[in-house]
N, C-alpha and C positions, 0 to 999 in steps of 0.2 A: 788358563783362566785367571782374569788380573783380582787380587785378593784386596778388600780396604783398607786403607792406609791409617794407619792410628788414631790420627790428627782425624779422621772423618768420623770416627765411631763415638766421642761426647757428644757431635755436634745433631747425630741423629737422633739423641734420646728428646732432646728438648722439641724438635720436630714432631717425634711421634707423640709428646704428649701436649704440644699444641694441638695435634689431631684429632686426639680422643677429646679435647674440652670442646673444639668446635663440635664433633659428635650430640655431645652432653646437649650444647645447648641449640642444638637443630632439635633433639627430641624433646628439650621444653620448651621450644616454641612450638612445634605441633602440638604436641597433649593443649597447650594453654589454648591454639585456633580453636581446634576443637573445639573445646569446651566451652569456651567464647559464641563458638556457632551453634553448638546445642542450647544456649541459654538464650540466646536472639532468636532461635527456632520458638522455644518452648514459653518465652515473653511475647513474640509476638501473634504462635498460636492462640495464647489465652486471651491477648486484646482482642484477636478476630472473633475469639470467640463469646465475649463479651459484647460487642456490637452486632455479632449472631443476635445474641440473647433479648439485646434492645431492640431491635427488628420486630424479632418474631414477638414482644409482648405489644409492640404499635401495632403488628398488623391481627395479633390476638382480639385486640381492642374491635378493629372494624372487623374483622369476623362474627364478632360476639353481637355486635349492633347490627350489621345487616339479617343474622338469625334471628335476633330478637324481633325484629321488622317481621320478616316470615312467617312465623307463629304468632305474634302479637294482632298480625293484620287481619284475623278470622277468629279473634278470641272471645268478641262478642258478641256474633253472629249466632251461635248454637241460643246463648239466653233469649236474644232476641228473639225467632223460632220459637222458642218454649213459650211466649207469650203470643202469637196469634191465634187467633180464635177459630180460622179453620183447622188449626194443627189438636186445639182443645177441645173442637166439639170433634173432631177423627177418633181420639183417644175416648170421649163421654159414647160415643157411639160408632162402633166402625164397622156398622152392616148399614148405618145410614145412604140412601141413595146417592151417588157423583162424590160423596165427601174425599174420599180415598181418591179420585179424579182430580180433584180441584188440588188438593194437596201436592200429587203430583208434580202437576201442570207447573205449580209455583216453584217447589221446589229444582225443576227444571230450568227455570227462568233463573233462579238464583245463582247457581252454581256454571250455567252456562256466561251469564255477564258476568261472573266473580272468578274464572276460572278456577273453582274448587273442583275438587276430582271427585265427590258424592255428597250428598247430603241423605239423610234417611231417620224415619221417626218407628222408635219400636213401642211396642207395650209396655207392659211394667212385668212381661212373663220372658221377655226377648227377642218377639214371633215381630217382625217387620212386617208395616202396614202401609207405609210410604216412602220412596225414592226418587231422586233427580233420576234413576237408570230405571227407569219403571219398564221403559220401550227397548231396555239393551238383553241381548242375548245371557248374556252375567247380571241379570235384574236382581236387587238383595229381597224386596218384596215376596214375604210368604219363605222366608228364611230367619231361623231363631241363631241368635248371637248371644244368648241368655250365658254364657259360657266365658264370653271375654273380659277381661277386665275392666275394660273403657267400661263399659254396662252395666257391671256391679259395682266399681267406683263411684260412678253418677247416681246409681239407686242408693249408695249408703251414705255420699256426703255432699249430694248435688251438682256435682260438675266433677269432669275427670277431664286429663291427658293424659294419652296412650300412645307413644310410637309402634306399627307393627305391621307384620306383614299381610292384606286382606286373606281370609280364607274364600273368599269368593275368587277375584280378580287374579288372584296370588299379585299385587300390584302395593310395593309399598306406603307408607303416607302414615303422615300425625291425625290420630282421631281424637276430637273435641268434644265431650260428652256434656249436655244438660239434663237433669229430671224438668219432666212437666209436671207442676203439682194439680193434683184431684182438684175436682170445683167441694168439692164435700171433705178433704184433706187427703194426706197421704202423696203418694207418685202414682200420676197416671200413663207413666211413659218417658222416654229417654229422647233426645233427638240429639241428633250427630253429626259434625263434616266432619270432611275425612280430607283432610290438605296434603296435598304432594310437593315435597321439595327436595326431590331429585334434581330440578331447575339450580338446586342450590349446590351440584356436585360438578354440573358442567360448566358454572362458572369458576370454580376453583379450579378445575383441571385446562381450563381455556386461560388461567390466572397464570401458568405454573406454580400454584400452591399445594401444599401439603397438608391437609386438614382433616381432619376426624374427632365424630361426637360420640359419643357411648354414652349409654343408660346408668342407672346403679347397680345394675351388675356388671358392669365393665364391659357390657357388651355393644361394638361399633354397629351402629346401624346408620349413619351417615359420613362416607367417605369419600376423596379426589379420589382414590383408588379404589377399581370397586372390587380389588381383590380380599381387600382390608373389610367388608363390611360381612355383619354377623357372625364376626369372629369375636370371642373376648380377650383381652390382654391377658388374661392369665388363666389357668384351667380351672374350670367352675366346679363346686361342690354336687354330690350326685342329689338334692332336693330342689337347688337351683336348679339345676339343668332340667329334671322332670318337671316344675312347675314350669317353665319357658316352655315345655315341649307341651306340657297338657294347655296351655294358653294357645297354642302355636302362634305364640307371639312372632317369631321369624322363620314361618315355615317350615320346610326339610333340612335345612341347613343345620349341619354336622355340628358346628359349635366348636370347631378347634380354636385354640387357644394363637394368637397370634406371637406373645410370649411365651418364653418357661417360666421368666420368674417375672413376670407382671410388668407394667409400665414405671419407668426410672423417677425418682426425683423431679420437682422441675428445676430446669436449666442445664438437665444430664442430658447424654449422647442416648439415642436410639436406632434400633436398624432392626424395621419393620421386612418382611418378607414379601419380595419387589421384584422387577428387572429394571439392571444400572441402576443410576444414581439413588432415583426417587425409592422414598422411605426409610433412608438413612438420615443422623443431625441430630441439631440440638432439639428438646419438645421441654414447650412450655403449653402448661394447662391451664383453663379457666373454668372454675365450676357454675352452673346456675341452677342453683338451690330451687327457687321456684318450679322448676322443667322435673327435677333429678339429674340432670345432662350433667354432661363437662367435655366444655371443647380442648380438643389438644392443637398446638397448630409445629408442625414438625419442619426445624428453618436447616437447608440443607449448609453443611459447613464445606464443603470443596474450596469457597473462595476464598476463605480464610485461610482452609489450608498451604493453596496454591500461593498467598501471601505470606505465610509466615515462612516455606519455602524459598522468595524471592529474598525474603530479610535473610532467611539463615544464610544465602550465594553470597547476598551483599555482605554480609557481615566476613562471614568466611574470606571473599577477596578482600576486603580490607585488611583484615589481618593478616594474609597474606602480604599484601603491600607495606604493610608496615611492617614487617618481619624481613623483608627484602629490605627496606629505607635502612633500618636498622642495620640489616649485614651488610648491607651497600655502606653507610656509616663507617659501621668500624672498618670495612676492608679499608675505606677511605683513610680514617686514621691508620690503620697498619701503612699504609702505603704515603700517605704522607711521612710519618719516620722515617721509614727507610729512604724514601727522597731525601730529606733532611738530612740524612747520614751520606747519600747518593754526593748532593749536592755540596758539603764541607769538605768531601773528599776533591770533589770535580773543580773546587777551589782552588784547592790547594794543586792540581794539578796545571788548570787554565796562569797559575799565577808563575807557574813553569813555564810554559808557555807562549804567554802573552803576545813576545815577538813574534813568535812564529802565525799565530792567529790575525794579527793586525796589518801582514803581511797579506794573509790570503786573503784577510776581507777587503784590503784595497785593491788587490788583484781582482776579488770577485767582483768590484762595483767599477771598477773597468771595461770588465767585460760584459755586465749588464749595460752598461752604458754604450757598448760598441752594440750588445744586442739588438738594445732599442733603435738604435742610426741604423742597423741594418732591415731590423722591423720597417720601421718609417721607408729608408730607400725601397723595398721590396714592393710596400703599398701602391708607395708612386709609383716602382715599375707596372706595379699588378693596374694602376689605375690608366696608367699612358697607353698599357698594351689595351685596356679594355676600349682604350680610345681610337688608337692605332685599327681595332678590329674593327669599331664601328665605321671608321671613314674607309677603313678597306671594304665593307660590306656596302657602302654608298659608293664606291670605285665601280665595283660589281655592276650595280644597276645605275651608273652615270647614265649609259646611253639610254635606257629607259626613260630616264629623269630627262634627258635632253631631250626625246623626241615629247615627252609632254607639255616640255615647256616652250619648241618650236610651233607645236601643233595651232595654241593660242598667239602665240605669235605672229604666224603665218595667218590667223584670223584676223589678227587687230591689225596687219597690213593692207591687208585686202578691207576693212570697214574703213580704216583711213581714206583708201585711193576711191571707193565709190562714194564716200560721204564731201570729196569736193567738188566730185561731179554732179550730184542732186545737190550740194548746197549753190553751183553754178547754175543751173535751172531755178532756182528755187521753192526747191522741193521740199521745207521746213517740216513736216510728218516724220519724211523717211532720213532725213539730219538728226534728228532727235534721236529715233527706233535706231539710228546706227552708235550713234553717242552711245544710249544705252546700254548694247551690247558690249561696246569697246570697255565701257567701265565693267562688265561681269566679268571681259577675259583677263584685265587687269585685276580684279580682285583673283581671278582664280591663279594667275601667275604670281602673285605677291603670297596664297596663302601655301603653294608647294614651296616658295622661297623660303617662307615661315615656318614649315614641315623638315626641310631641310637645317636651317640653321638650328631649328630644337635640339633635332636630330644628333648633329655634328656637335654640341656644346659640350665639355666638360662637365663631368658630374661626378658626384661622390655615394657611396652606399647609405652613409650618413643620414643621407635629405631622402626621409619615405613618407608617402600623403596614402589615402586610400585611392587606388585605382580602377576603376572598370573595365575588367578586361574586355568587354565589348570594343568600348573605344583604342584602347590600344590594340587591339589586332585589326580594326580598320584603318587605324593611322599606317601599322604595316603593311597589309595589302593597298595601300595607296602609294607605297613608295614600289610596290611593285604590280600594281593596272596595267602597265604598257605588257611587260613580260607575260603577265598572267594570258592579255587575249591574243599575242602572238602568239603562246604556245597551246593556244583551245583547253585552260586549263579553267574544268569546272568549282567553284569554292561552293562548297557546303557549311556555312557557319553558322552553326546551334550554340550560342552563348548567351545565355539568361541576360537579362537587363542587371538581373540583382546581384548579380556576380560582381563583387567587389574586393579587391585583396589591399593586400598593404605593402604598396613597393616602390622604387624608384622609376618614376615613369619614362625617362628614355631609354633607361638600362632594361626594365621589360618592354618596352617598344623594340630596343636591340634585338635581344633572346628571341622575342617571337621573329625577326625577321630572320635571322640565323637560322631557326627552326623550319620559317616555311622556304628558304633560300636552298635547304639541304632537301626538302621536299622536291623543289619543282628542279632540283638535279637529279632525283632520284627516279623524277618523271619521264624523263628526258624521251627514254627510248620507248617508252611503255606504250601501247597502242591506244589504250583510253587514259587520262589525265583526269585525276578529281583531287582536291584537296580539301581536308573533311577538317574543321572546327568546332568541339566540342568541349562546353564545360560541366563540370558537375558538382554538386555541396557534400563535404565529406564530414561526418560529423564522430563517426564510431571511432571506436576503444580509447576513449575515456580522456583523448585530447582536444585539445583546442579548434574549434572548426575551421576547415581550410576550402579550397577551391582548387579543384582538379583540372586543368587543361589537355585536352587529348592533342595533337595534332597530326593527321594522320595523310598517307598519300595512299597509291595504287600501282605504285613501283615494285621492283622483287626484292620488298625487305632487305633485311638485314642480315647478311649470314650470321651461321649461330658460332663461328670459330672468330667474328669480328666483337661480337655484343661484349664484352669484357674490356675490349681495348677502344672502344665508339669515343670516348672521352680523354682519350688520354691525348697531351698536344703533341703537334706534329702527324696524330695517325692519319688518314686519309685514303678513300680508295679511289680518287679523280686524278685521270691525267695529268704529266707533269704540267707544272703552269696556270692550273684551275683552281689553287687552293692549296694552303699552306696545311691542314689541319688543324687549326687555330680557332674555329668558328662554335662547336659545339663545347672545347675545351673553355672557352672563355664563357659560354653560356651557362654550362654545370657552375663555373666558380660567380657568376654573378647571383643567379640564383642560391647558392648555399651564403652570398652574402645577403641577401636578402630574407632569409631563414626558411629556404623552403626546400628541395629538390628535383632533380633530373635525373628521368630514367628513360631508358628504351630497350624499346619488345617487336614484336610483329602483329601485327593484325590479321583478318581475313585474305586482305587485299593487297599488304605491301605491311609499311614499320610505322610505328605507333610513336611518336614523342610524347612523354607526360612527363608535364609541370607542374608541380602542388607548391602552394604558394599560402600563406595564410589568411584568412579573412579578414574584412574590414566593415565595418558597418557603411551601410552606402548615407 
């Protein structure tokens, strides 16, 4: 076992207490993120939750005004009542004939075009003598209410409000009390609506708001939640509780307490007893003295929270980030030194050197320079062969090309020799109708002449335009028409109009003639002959959109011990004499100059050639 050498044992102590200070100060930059993210947490909690607080006292505001509305809007209606004279002669006499009719009648009218949920006029003993519900199964008529509070409020200072739950209806509602005073002095009777503004609970909960009123004894008797109502915030005293119960002010209702220790502060946190969210938050209250009420309106804080959350992440990564910048920093400076130390040594060595260095770099830019002459030679070879393939591939189908351009030949000789026989009759119609034609066959032999020399030109990879491959696969099947219906061979060509790629247009005129040229070999023996042209828009994982070319025959494929070697030059499986191997080899290398690829597979029916080539806007 090899033991340290002297010389290494100083040098590790100064190491290991570099180590320890890097320690030190990894663990006071966490403590400091930390605490950094806790204070952006607990800053930005409080701001949320002070635009909580501002919220919920605007929206406190129009709570407070649309109830005021509600109660406000029937407050004058019981005095007015106390003044009509059939409501004062019911009360001066109420064995009078129809009186108790008439009163009715009206009182029904009122309440029904007022949507009030009762009106009703008692004695001055409590015994009801007229009702809007005169005709309802729950009539209050010939019912003493001498017992409730609205009742005895209105007999002892003229007018009363009472929230509570009916003993009739069991239906709850605000009741409005007025005395009707005696024609001779004194009270001769109370009269009363009774306003329902339950109305007022389903727009808060159709609002998603959180709202609740309580009486002065903190008892909720208007809530969003109606689990929340006729409960007290906080446990009632056993004289309260019995006077609410001998009122039964809020029916059977148990009277639990909704708190332990009562309702918070305002602007404090609350969490009222609920399912999920609702009932928890910040509650601000508003008293109204005149009612005895006090609305609470309870604004939930989640989104605050949820934000001071995204502050504490953000905060948190940046400090992060900057505690990285920072050791990114100093590694920087440490590593800058020691380069600095690197580099006076690497001086003083290069300055040893130098011949020797000045040697190889003229050597090395010799032979970059021999590189590139052989880069360049290679191009040109690679461009002559691509050229050499193409006229070999127009060698291929000369004779094709010659019986097409015999065929119009042979035409315009024959329009010649009968166009001086009818111009020697003078047959002036059918000299014209011949001219005519002789000029179509001329244009059509000038424009295969024109097909060809394209064809045949020099080109470079260089010069790309966007091409349709529509039209370049017809310009190929035009250089090979003759061959195609000699050999009964059917073309299927499904290629979009909008198919446009980005290429050199005789170098993919080549490629696709190579491609169908190795087709209609592959055809040869086969009993039925099709050759299929398909393209399609390729647009997935996350590249550049291209253009997929199938090209496809009904030959016996491709064996699967050749598909590896299909491309490589020189392979071939055509009798000697048919083909050097050279035809697909050059077509994969045209296409990767062109930036796209060349593959093959099998089909159903025979082998599959696909070209992807890139898009072009048409």
């Amino acid at each position: 076992m090899s033991q340290a050498r002297p010389a290494d044992l100083p040098a590790a102590a100064p190491r290991r207490a570099r180590l320890v200070a890097i320690g030190e100060r990894r663990w006071v930059w966490a403590v400091a993120i930390l605490a950094l993210t806790l204070a952006a947490f607990l800053l930005a909690l409080r701001a949320g939750h002070d635009q909580v607080r501002m919220a919920a006292r605007q929206r406190l505001v129009i709570a407070e005004a649309v109830l005021r509305a509600a109660v406000d809007r029937y407050r004058y209606l019981p005095a007015v009542l106390a003044l009509d004279m059939q409501v004062q002669g019911l009360l001066a006499d109420p064995g009078a004939r129809d009186a108790a009719a008439a009163v009715n009648a009206k009182f029904e009218a009122i309440a029904r075009a007022s949507g009030i949920a009762a009106i009703y006029l008692m004695d001055a003993k409590g015994l009801t003598l007229s009702a809007s519900n005169w005709n309802q199964p729950l009539s209050f008529v010939g019912t003493s209410y001498a017992y409730r509070p609205y009742f005895l409020d209105a007999l002892a200072t003229g007018a009363s409000r009472y929230f509570g739950i009916g003993t009739t209806t069991q239906q709850p509602g605000l009741f409005i009390g007025q005395a009707v005073d005696a024609r001779g002095g004194g009270v001769a009777g109370v009269v009363v609506v009774k306003v329902d503004l339950e109305g007022l609970e389903g727009e808060w909960r159709r609002a998603g708001e959180q709202i609740l009123v309580s009486d002065a004894a903190g008892i909720v008797f208007l809530a969003s939640e109606p689990g929340w109502k006729y409960r007290p915030f906080r446990p009632l005293a056993v004289p309260e509780t019995d006077r609410i119960r001998a009122a039964r002010q809020y029916g059977d209702s148990d009277l639990r307490p909704l708190l332990a220790d009562g309702p918070p502060d305002p602007g404090g946190t609350i969490r009222l007893p609920s399912a999920g969210e609702a009932g928890s938050g910040i509650v601000e209250p508003v008293a109204m003295p005149d009612l005895g009420w006090t609305l609470w309106y309870v604004a939930p804080t989640g989104a605050a929270l949820r934000q001071a959350v995204l502050v504490a992440a953000a905060t948190g990564v940046a400090g992060l980030a900057l505690a990285f910048a920072l050791a990114a920093a100093s590694q920087k400076r440490q590593r800058l030194r020691a380069e600095q130390t690197m580099r006076l040594a690497l001086e003083r060595r290069v300055a040893e050197r130098t011949h020797d260095l000045s040697d190889a770099n003229a050597r090395l830019r010799a032979e970059m320079a021999e590189r590139e002459r052989t880069t360049a030679a290679l191009r040109a070879t690679q461009d002559e062969l691509i050229h050499a393939g193409r006229l070999a591939a127009l060698g291929q189908i000369s004779t094709a090309i010659n019986h097409e351009i015999n065929q119009p030949l042979a035409a315009l000789r024959t329009f010649l020799a009968s166009t001086a026989l009818f111009l020697e009759r003078g047959d002036q119609a059918t000299v014209r109708r011949n001219l005519q034609r002789m000029t179509e066959v001329t244009q059509r032999i000038a424009e295969i002449i024109r097909h060809l020399k394209d064809f045949a030109r020099k080109t470079g990879p260089e010069h790309r335009e966007p091409v349709r491959l529509a039209a370049a696969a017809e310009a190929a099947l035009d250089l090979l028409r003759v061959r195609l219906r000699a050999e009964d061979v059917t073309v299927d060509c499904r290629i979009p109009p909008d198919a446009v790629v980005r290429a050199e247009p005789v170098r993919l005129e080549q490629v696709l003639l190579n491609l169908m040229v190795n087709a209609l070999d592959a055809m040869r023996d086969a009993p039925e002959r099709r050759l299929g042209l398909s393209a399609t828009r390729e647009t997935s994982g996350g590249r550049s959109p291209s253009w997929r070319l199938d090209v496809a025959d009904s030959g016996s494929g491709i064996p699967p011990e050749h598909l590896g070697q299909i491309f490589d030059p020189f392979f071939t499986t055509k009798p000697a004499g048919e083909g050097l191997g050279l035809g697909l080899s050059l077509s994969s290398l045209i296409v990767r100059d062109l930036g796209g690829s060349l593959t093959a597979g099998n089909g159903a029916c025979g082998a599959v050639l696909t070209l992807v080539l890139p898009a072009a806007e048409a």
